[in-house]
Structure formats: structure tokens, C-alpha cells
C-alpha positions in Angstrom: 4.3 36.9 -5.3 5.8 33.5 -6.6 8.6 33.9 -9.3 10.5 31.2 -10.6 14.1 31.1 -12.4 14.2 30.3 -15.7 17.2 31.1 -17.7 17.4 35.2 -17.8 16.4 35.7 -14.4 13.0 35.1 -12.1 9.4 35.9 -13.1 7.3 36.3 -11.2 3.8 34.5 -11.5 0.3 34.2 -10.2 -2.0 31.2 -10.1 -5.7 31.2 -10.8 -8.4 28.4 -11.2 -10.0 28.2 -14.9 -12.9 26.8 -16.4 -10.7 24.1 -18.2 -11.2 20.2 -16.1 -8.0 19.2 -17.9 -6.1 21.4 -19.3 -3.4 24.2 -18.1 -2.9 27.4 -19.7 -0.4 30.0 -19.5 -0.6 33.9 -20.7 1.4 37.5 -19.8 -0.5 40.1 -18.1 0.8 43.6 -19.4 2.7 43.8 -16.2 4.4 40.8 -17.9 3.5 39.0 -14.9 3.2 35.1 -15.7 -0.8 33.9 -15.0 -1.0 29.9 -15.2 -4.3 28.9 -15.3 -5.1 25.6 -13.4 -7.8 22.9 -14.4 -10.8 23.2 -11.8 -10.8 19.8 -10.3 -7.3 18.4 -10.9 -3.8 19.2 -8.7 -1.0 20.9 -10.3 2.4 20.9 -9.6 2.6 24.7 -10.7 6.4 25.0 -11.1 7.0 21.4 -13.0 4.4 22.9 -15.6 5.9 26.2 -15.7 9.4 24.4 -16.4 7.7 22.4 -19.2 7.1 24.9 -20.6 10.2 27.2 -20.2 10.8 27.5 -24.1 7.3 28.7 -24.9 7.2 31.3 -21.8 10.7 32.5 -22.7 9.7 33.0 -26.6 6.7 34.8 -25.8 8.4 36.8 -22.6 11.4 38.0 -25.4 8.2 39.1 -28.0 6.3 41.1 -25.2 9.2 42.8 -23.7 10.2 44.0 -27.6 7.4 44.1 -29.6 6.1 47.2 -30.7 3.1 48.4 -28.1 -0.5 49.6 -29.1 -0.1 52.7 -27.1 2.9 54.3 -25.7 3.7 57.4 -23.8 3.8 59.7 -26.2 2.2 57.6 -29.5 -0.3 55.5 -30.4 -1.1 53.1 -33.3 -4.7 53.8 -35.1 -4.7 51.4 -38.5 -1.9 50.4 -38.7 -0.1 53.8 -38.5 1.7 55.3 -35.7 0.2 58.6 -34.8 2.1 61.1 -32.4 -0.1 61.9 -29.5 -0.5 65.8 -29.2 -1.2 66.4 -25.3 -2.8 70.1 -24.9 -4.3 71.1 -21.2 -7.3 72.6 -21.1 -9.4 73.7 -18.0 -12.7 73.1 -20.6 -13.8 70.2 -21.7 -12.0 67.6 -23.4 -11.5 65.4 -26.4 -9.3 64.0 -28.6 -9.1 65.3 -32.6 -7.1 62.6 -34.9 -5.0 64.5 -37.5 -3.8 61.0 -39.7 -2.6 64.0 -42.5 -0.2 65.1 -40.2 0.7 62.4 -38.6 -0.3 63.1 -34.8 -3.5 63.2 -32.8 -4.4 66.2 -30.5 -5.7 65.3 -27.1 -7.4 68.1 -24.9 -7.7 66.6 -21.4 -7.2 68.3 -17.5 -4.4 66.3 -16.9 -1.8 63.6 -18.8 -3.4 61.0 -17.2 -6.6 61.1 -18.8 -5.4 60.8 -22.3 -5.1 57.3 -22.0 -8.9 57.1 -21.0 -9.7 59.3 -23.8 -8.1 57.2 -26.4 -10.2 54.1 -24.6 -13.1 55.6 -25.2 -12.2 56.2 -28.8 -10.6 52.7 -29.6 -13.8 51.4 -28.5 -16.2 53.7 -30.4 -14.2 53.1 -33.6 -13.6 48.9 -33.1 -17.4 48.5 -32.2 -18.4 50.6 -35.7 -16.0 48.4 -37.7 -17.3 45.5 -36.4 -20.7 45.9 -37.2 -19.7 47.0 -40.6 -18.0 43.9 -41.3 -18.5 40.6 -39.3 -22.0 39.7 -40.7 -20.4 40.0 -44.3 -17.4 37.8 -43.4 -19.8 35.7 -41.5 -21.3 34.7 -44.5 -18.1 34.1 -46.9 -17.3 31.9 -44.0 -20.5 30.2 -44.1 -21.2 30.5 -40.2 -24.1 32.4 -38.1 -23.0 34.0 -34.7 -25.5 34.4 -31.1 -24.3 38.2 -31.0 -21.2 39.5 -30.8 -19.5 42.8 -29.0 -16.6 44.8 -28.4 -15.2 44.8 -24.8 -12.2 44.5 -22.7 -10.9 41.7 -23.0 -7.0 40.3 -22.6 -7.1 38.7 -25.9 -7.8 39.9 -29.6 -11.0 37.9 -29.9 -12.7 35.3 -28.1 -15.8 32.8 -29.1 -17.9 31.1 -26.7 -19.5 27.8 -27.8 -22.9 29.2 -27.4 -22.0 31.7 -30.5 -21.0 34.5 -28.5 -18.1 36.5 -30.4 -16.5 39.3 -28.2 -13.4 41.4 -29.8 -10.9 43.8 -28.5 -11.3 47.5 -27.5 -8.1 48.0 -29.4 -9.0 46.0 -32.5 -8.9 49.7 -34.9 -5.5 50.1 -34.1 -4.7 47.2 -36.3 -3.6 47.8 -40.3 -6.9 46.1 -41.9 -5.4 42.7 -42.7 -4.9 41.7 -39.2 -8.4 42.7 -38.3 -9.1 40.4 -40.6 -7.5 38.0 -39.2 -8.7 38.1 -35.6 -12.1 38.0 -37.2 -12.3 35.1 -39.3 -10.1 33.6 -36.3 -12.9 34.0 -34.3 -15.5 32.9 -36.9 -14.0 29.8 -37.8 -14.3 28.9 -33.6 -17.8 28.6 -34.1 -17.3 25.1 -35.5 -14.0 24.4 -34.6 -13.3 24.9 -30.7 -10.0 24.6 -30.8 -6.8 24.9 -33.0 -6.8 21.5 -34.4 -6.4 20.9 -37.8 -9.4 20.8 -39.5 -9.5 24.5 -37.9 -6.3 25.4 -39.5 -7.7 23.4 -42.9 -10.6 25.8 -42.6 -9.1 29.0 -41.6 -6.5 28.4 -44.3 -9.4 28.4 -47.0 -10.8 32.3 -45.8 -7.5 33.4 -45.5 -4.3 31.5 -47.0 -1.5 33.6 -45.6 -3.0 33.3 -42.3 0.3 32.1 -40.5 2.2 35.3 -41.7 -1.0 37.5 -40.4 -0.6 35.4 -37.1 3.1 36.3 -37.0 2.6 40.0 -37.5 -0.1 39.9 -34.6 2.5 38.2 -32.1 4.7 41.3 -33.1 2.3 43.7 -31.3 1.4 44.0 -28.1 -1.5 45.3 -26.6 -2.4 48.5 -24.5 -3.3 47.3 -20.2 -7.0 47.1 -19.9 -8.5 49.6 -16.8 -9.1 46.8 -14.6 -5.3 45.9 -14.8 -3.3 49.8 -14.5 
């Protein structure tokens, strides 16, 4: 793999081809792995662009190697709280038993491994129910109609598709309510405005006026590896 030095030693980085005909992007994998993603029909010089943007890569590098993680070994956060996981063996079957009054949540599962597939399977359960509890109301207050929208794997918080298409984390329930709110009406305000200009800050900025602190609090946390990436 490709690493390049920038300051506080090498990392490491991968190249793919996006759906972008101009632009490059850059993002972390959980392995905090570099991915730069290339336009489709223009040439690159990968490590000029990289060096371009050495500030950028080195802020958010510092922020995923100390911000507080969605799920760690032995805890995991479900609303905003940190809840001690509670790892039991069992031979029968298996499940996991939140316990927020107590501060911990009780997993019953063959081996350690698999709590991590059992809180999955819960995340998803729970983000998908608050979803459909809430977007078509905040929809509405922002005065926007969405194609459909679903809860999936996915690297970021939200994404929006310019056909309406709305797609949120697995791990959005872990978040304290206000920053659900935020990825939301994030999302919602897409629908019009594609990109972070300023007429989409203008209009994100009228749902939600502290929405730069909300945005700051996100960057604090960083999310659990999908399956596809362990």
C-alpha cells in the first residue's frame, strides 16, 4: 500500500475512481487508512493533491485517532450515554438486554466476537424505528418531500441522492438526540441544495441555528467499522 509523509510520520493511502468528473475527495476508513477519491475521466497527480491538502488530512487524522469511538471493546454509546457492555457466554441462544438504569448492557452471545454483530443488529433495529418516527415530520418543518429513505451501512452519517433518495447510518441511535437532528435536517436540506454552498448553510441555519456547534460535536465522534470493512 502507498503511504506518504506528511509531518508526524507516513499514512498510508489507497486510490479509488468516484463518480465525481471534477472533483477529488478525501475520507478515513476506520483503519484510518487515507481513501482519495479520483474524478472518473480526469488524471491525478495523487500525492500533489494529498500534499494540498496536508492541513485538512492532518486535522481530521488528530480528531479520528482521539475522538471518542461509537463502540469500544468493552462499551458502547446508545443516546448519547456510554453504556458498559456486560459480555455473558451462553451455549443457548443469544441476545443482548440494555439496562440504561444501571448503566451497562448485558450481551449473551457463544463467543466475544459476536457481540459486536449483536449490537449491529440492534443499532440498526433501533436507528431505522427512529427514523420512521421522525423524518416525515422534520420533512415537513423543512418544507421538502423525500423518494424514500433507509437505514443502511454506510461510511457517512447520512447521505442524499439527487433523485430523493435519503439513506442514514446503522449507528445513528447511538447519537444524544440533537445530533440526530442534525444529520437529519443535514440530509433534508440536500434535497435542494446539492452541496455545502451557502444558500445551504442559509437554509440549514434557519431549521437549526446552532448547527455549526452540532457539526462540531459530530466531528468529536467517531464511528463504529462497518462488516464489509473488519
Amino acid at each position: 500500500m502507498p503511504s506518504i509523509e506528511l509531518g508526524r510520520g507516513r499514512i498510508d493511502y489507497t486510490v479509488v475512481k468516484g463518480a465525481s468528473r471534477r472533483y477529488t475527495y478525501f475520507r478515513f476508513r476506520p483503519d484510518m487508512t487515507l481513501e482519495v477519491v479520483l474524478p472518473r475521466r480526469r488524471s491525478v497527480d495523487v500525492e500533489g493533491a494529498i500534499e494540498e491538502k496536508r492541513e485538512w488530512i492532518l486535522e481530521q487524522y488528530d480528531r479520528l485517532s482521539s475522538g471518542e469511538r461509537v463502540l469500544a471493546d468493552d462499551s458502547v454509546m446508545f443516546g448519547g450515554r456510554r453504556l458498559r457492555l456486560d459480555f455473558q457466554k451462553t451455549s443457548g441462544e443469544e441476545g443482548l438486554f440494555p439496562d440504561p438504569a444501571e448503566g451497562r448492557i448485558v450481551v449473551k452471545a457463544a463467543e466475544r466476537p459476536r457481540v459486536r454483530e449483536l449490537v449491529r443488529r440492534w443499532f440498526l433495529k433501533e436507528s431505522s424505528s427512529y427514523v420512521v418516527r421522525t423524518l416525515t415530520g422534520m420533512a415537513r418543518m423543512a418544507g421538502v418531500k423525500y423518494h424514500r429513505a433507509d437505514v443502511r451501512e454506510i461510511r457517512n452519517w447520512g447521505y442524499c441522492t439527487r433523485n430523493g433518495r435519503l439513506s442514514f447510518s446503522w449507528q445513528l441511535i447511538a447519537l444524544p438526540e440533537r445530533l440526530r437532528e442534525y444529520i437529519l435536517f443535514h440530509e433534508l436540506v440536500h434535497l435542494t441544495e446539492h452541496n455545502h454552498s451557502v444558500a445551504f448553510k442559509r437554509k440549514l441555519g434557519s431549521l437549526l441555528p446552532d448547527f455549526r456547534e452540532r457539526e462540531k460535536e459530530l466531528g468529536r465522534l467517531v464511528p463504529a467499522k462497518s462488516v464489509s470493512e473488519r
